[in-house]
N, C-alpha and C positions, 0 to 999 in steps of 0.2 A: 428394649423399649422402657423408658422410665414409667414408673408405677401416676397415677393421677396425684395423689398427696406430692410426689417427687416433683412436677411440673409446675404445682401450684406452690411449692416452694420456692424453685426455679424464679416464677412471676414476681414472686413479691418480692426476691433479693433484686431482681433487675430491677423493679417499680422503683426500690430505697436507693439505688445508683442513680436511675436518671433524678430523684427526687434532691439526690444530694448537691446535683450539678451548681454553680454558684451562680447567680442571675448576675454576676456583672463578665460573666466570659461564655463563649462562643463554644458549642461542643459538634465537634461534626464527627460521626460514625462513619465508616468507609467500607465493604467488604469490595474487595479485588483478586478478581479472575485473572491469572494470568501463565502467560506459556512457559513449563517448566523449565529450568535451567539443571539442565541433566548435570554439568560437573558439578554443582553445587551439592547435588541431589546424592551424587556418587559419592561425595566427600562426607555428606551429615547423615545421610541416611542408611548406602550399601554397607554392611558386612567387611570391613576388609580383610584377606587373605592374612594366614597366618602361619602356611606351610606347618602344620601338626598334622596331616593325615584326615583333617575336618573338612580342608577346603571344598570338595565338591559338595559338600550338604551347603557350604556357606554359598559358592555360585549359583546353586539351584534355588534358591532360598533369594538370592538377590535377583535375580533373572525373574521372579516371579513378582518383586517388587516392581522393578520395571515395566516388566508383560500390563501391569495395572496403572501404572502410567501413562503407558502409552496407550492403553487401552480408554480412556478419561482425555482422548485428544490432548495428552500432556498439560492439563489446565489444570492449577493449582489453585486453592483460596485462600488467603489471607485478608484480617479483618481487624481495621485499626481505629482508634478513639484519636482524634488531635481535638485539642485544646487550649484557645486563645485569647489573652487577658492583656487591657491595657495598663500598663505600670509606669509609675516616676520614675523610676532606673532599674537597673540589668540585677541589684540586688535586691528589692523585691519582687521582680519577676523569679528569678530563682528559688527566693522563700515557697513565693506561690507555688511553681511546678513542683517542689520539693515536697510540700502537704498535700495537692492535688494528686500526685503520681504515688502516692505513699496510699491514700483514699482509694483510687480506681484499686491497685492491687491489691489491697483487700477485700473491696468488694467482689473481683474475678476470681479471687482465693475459694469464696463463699460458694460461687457459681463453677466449682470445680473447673477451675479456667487460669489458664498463665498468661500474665500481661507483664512484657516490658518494656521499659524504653528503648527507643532507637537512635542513635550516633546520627552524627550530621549526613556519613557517606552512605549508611542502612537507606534513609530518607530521600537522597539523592539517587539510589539504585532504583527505587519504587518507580520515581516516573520515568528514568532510565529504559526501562523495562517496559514500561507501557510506549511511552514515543517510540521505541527504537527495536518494537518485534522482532526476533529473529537474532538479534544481536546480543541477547541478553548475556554471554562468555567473554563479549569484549569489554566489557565496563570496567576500566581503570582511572580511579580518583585520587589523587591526592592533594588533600585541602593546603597542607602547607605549601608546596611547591607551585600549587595553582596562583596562590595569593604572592608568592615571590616573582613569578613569573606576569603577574597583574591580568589572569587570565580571567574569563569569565564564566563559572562554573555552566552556565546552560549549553554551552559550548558541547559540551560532555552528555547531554542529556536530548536536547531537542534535536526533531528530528530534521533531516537535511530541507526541508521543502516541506512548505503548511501553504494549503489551500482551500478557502472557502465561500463554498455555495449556499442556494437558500436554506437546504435544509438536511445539508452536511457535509461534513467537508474531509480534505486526503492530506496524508502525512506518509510525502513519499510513495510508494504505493501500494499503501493500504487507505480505505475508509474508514471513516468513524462517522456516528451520531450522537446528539447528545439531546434527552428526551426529559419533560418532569413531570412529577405528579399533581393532574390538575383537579381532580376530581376525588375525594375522599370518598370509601363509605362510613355509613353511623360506625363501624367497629370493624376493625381491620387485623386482619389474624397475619401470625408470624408466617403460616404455610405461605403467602403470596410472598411475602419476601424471600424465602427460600426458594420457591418455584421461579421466582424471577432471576436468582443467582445462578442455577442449575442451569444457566445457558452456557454450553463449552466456547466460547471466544475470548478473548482479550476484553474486560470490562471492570468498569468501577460502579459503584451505587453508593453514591452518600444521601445521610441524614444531616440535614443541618439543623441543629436544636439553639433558640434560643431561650432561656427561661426565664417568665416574668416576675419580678418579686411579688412577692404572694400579698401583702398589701394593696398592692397597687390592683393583681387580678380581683382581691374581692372588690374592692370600691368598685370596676369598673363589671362586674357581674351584677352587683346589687345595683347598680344602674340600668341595667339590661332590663334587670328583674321587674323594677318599678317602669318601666317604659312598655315592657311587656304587658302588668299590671293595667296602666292607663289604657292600654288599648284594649284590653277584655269591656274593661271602665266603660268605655267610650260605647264600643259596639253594644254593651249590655241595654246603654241607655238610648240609642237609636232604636233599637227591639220594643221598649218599652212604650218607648213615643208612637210607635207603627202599631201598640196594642198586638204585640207579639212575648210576650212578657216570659210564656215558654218555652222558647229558642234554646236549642243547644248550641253550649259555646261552638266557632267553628273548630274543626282538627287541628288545622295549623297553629294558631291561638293557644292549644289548650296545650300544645306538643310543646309549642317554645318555651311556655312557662314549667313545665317536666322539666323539660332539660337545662333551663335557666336554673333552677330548685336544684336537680341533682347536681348540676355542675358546683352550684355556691356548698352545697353538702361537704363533696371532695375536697372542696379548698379549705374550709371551716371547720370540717368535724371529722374527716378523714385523713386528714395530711399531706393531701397532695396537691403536684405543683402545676402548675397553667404554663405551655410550653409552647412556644413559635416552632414548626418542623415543615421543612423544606425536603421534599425528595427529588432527586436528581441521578440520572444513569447515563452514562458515556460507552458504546458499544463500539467495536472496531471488526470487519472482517474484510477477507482478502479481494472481494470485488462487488460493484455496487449492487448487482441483484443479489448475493449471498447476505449482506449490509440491510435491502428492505425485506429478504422474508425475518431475518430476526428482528428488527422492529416490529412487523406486523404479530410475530408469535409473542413480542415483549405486551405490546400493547393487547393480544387477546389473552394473555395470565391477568393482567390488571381489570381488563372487563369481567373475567371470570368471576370475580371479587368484587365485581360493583364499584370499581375504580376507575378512572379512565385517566391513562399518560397521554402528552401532547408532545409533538415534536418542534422543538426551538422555531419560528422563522426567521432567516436573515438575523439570528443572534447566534448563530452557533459557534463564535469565537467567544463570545461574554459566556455560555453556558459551559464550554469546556473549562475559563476560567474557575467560574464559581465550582466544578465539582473538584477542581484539584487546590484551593485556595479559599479557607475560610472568609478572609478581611473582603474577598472580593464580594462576596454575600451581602454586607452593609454598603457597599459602594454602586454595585452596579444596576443599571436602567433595568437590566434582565432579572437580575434575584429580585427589587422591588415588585416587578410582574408577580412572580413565582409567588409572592409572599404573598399578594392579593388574592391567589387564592387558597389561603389559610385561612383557617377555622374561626381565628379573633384577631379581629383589626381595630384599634382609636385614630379614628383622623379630625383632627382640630383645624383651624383653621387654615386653608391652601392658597395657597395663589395659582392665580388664574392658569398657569400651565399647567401645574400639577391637577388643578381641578380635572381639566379637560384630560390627563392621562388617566387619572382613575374611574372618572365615570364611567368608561366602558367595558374594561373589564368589569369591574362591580355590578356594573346594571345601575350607578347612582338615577335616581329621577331629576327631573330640572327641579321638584319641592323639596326632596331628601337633598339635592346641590345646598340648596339655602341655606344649611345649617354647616356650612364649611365653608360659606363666601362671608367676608368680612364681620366675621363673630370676634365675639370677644374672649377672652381668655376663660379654661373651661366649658368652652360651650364646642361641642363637637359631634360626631358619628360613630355609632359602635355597631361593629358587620360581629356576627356569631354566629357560623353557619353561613347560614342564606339568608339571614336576617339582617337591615339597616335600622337601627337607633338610635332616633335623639339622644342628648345627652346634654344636660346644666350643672356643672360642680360648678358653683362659685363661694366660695368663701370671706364671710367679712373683712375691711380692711384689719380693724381694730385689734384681730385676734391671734392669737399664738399658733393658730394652724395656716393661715395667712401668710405671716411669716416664714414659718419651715418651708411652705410650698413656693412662693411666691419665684418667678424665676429672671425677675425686671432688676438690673443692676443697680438701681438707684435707691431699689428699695429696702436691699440684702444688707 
């Protein structure tokens, strides 16, 4: 059991990793459950015989690894960082993973931890292995011969037959679902994510992090802050007019402006970064009532924590997407949902469809609509929390910050 000082060491090297992440690329976390692949296991892990008169201490000895294997419903974890950056060509992309990959492992270094890269066919085995349960001995790839051959690598990976329902779907025959995290609490401890891995089936859990450059989070915090501000303002002088001039601020009022204050603290004067995080989990077991008590036990770990998971409806092909494929996170109807309900949202100006998507998850009002129908540049809505805010940046024409920001082709 690490010591308290050890832990809180622990914390703050993780903190300086996720802090390091670069706001123009996409970082998704992954830990994956999955069903041991016993030759594999024989090969890297058993003892092998060596005929000196040892071997039966070495059988007993591996028999006992095993005995614990199997005993762990053969479920293994493995736990991977992908990270995705858009580039002019394949050689600064390589620059970049070069210094990026070079970064993580020394930060993993720090956190007594080995990180390394994975080969194209490493990467191809992962969902190999998830699609094709049971099969995990048969997986033979060869990239060259594939591409001589004009084969098509998923060939090799997906599984024979995909099917999907409202609210989840078979591959072949087994189930899967795939569930996100809707519901945050104020502070979310590592034991739930733990607790939620400790399920013995075939499953993924990613994080998807996007991070905002720290510029752009404070302007759009100290506009929080000043709209928060106005509305203390406001109510103060309704109190005043009622000849109530005593009033204590209300709770909620006094709380957003705390956490507005503390949040602008962290960015300004702590060092830390304003992060977009998506949670998403894809579970799989061998028949559909085995399939709903583990959702039900997934989703009572996250109530237990004051969190609450939701299960996909009628998206559960777009949310298997998004947990095994970053890019699909920026693209799809479904991660846009997901994202809605994060912590910090900017919406400027929408057109009418989009209006109409977001106002219901959000809770928009038809007055809070009006500030994202037909505004003008700068003029938008800031969600933090459970909170919606106006918001006015508008900047002179005439001026150098105008300029820099200005994003009208005519005028750059």
């Amino acid at each position: 059991m690490a010591s308290r000082e050890d832990k809180e060491a622990m914390f703050l090297e993780y903190s300086e990793l996720l802090n390091s992440l670069d706001s123009g690329a996409t970082t998704k976390i992954t830990v994956n459950n999955r069903r041991l692949n016993k030759v594999d296991f024989e090969q890297t892990i058993l003892i092998p015989m060596a005929e000196d008169g040892l071997d039966k201490y070495r059988k007993e000895y591996n028999k006992m690894l095993l005995d614990k294997a199997t005993g762990a419903n053969s479920i293994v974890q493995d736990k991977y960082v992908t990270v995705s950056v858009c580039k002019k060509n394949i050689e600064e992309a390589r620059n970049y993973f070069a210094r990026v990959g070079a970064d993580l492992i020394s930060h993993f270094v720090r956190l007594d931890s080995r990180c390394v890269e994975l080969e194209a066919e490493e990467r191809l085995r992962i969902f190999h292995d998830f699609y094709r349960t049971g099969e995990e001995t048969a997986f033979h790839f060869d990239l060259k011969q594939t591409m001589r051959k004009g084969h098509d690598f998923k060939d090799f990976i997906c599984p024979d037959t995909f099917e999907f329902e409202k609210d989840y779907f078979r591959m072949d025959d087994r189930y899967g679902r795939v569930i996100f995290l809707r519901e945050y609490a104020a502070n979310i401890k590592d034991s739930m994510v733990a607790e939620l891995c400790e399920l013995n089936r075939n499953m993924m859990m990613s994080v998807d992090i996007i991070p905002v450059p720290t510029d752009e989070a404070v302007r759009e915090v100290e506009n929080r802050l000043l709209g928060v501000e106005t509305n203390i303002t406001n109510w103060q002088r309704k109190q005043n007019q009622n000849n109530n001039s005593s009033a204590v601020i209300p709770y909620d009022l006094e709380q957003q402006r705390k956490e507005s204050k503390e949040f602008l603290d962290d960015l300004t004067t702590r060092d830390q970064r304003m992060l977009f995080a998506v949670l998403t989990m894809v579970h799989t077991a061998e028949t559909k009532e085995q399939l709903d008590n583990d959702t039900e036990a997934l989703l009572t770990t996250a109530r237990k924590h004051l969190c609450q998971f939701a299960v996909l409806k009628y998206q559960q092909i777009d949310g298997l997407n998004i947990t095994q494929n970053v890019d699909d996170l920026l693209q799809s109807h479904t991660a846009r949902t997901m994202l809605a309900n994060s912590e910090f949202i900017i919406m400027l100006n929408q057109a009418s469809t989009d209006r109409i998507e977001l106002a219901k998850p959000l809770n928009i009002s038809d007055l809070q609509m009006s500030y994202i129908t037909n505004v003008g540049a700068g003029q938008g809505l800031l969600k933090v929390g459970r909170s919606l805010v106006p918001f006015i940046n508008k900047f002179p024409r005439n001026t150098e910050l105008y300029k820099l920001m200005t994003t009208k082709f005519g005028e750059v």
